[in-house]
C-alpha positions as CSV (number, residue, x, y, z in Angstrom):
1,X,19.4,-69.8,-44.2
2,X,16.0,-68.7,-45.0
3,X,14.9,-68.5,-41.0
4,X,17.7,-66.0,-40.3
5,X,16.6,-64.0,-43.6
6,X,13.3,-63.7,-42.1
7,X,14.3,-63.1,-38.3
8,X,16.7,-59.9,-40.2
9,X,13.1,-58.7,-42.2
10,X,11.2,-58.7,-38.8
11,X,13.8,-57.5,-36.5
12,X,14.2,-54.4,-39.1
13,X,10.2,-53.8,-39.8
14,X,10.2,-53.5,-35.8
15,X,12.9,-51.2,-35.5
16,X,11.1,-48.8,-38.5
17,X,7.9,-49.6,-36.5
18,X,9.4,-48.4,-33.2
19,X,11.0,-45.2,-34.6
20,X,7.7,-43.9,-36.2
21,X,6.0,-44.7,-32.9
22,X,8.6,-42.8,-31.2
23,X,8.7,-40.0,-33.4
24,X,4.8,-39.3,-33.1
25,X,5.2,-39.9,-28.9
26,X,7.8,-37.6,-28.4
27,X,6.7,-34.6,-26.9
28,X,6.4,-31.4,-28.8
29,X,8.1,-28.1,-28.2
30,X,6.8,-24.9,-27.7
31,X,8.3,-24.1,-31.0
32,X,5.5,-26.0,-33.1
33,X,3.2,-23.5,-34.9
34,X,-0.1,-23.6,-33.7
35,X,-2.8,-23.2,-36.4
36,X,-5.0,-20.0,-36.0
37,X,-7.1,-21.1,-38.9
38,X,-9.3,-23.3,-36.3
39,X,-12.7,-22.0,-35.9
40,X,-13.5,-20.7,-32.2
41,X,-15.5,-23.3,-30.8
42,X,-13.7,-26.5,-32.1
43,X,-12.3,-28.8,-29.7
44,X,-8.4,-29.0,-29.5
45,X,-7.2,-32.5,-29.5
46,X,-4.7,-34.3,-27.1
47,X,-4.9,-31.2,-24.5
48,X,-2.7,-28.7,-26.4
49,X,-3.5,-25.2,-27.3
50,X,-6.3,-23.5,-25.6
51,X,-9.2,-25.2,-24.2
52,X,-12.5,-25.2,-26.3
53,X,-15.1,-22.7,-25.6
54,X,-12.7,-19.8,-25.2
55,X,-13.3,-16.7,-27.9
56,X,-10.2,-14.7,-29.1
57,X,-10.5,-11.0,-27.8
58,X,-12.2,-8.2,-29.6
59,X,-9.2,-6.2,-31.9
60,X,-10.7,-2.5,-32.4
61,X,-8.3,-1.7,-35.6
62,X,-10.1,2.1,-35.7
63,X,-8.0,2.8,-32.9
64,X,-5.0,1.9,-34.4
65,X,-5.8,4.6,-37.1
66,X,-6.3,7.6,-34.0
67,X,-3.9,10.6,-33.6
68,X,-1.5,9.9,-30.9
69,X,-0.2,12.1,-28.3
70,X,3.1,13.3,-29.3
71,X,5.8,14.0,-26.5
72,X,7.1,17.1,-25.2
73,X,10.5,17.8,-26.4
74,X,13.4,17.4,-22.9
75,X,17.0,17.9,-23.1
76,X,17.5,14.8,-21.6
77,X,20.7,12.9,-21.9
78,X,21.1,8.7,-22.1
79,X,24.9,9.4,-21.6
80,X,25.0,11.4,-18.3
81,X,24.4,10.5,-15.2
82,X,24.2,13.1,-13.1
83,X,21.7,16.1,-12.6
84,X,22.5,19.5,-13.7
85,X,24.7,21.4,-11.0
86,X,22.5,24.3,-10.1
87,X,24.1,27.7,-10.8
88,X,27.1,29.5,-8.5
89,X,25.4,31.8,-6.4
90,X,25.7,35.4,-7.2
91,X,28.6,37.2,-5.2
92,X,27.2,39.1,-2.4
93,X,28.6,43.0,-1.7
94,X,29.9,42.0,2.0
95,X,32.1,39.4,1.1
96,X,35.2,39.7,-1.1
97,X,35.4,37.3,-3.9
98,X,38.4,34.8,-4.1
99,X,37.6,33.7,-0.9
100,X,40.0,36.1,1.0
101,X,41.3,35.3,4.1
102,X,38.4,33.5,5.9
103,X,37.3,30.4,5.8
104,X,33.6,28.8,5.4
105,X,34.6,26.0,6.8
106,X,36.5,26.9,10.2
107,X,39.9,26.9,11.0
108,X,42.3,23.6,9.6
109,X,43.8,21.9,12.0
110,X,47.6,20.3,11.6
111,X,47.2,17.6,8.3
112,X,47.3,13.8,10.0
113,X,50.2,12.1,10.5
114,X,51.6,9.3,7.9
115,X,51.2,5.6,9.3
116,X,53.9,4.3,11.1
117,X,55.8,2.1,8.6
118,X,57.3,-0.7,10.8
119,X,55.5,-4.2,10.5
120,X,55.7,-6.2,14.4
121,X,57.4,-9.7,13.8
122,X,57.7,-10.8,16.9
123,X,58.0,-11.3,20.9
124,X,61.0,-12.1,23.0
125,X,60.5,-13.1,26.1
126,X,63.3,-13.0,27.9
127,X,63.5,-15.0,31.7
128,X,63.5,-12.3,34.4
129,X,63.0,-9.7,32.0
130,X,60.4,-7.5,30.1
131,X,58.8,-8.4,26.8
132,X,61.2,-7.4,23.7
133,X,59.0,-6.1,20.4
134,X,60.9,-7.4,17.3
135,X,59.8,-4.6,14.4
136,X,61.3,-4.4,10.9
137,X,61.1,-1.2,8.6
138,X,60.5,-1.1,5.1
139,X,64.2,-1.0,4.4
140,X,64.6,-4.9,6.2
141,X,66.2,-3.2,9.4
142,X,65.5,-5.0,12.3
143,X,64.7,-3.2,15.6
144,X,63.9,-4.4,19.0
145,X,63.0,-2.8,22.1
146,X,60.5,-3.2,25.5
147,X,57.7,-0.3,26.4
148,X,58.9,3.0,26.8
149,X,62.4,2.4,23.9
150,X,62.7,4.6,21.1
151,X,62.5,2.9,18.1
152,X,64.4,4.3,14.9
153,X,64.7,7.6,16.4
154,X,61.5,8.2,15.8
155,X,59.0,6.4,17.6
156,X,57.8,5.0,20.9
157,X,56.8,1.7,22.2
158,X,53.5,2.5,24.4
159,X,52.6,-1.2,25.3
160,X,53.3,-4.5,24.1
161,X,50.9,-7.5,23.9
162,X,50.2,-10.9,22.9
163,X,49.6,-10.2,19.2
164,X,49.6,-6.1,19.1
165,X,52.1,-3.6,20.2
166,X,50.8,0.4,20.7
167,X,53.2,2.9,19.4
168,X,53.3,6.4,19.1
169,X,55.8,9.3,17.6
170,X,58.0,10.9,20.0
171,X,56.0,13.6,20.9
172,X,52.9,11.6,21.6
173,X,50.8,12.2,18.4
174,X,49.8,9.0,15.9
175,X,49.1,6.7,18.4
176,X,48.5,3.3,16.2
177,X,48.3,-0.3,17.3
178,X,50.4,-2.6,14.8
179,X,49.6,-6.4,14.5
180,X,51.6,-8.8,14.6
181,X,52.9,-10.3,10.8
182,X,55.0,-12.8,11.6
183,X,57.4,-11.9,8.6
């Protein structure tokens, strides 16, 4: 029993011999305070720090004791982002004030025309025949009709094709191309 005793002593003396060998090989972090107590030209040992033979800057600590310049007051603003708006023009005598009857900007034309609300599900192709457009509203009505049919009452079919059909409103204006949805 006494050989096993001793193989449990050595086998533990290594392993505190391995962890203390470990511990002073494993490589340092950053963190480690270096000492500033050194004197300037003494060699630094296993290649950390700075190299030897390099002096420390001069620190001038009379001009940290000089007046400095103060700032000019502004009116700036962290929370704004935008410049100041620059002030309305005065009114001029010629012009009447309210904005009157004319217009800086030209004459409006007509407002645009809403999109044309029916989605293009699909394509019958009938034998002898045109091409059918399938559309739906947003209601879930189903219409169908070839070029040139009135759709709804309200609309036109201008051209149909493989994935697109071209409609218009009745009286030619909106001309939009819908694609085809599936759904």
């Amino acid at each position: 029993m006494a050989p096993e005793r001793r193989q449990l002593w050595l086998l533990g003396a290594l392993a505190v011999v391995l962890v203390v060998v470990a511990y002073r090989e494993w490589p340092r972090t950053a963190a480690t305070p270096v000492s500033s107590s050194k004197p300037s030209g003494a060699a630094v040992s296993k290649g950390r720090g700075a190299p030897a033979g390099v002096a420390a800057p001069d620190v001038h600590l009379d001009s940290l004791q000089a007046q400095r310049p103060v700032p000019a007051p502004t009116t700036r603003n962290l929370f704004r982002f935008k410049p100041k708006p620059p002030p309305p023009p005065p009114p001029s005598a010629g012009h009447p004030v309210g904005g009157g009857s004319g217009s800086a900007s030209g004459p409006q034309g007509p407002p645009p025309l809403p999109p044309i609300p029916l989605k293009f599900i699909g394509i019958v192709d009938l034998p002898g025949r045109r091409k059918v457009a399938v559309l739906r509203d947003p209601a879930g009505n189903i219409d169908y009709g070839g070029e040139g049919a009135i759709i709804g009452g309200r609309y036109r079919v201008l051209r149909i094709g493989v994935e697109s059909i071209e409609m218009a409103y009745l009286d030619g204006n909106g001309r939009q191309t819908i694609r085809l949805t599936g759904s």
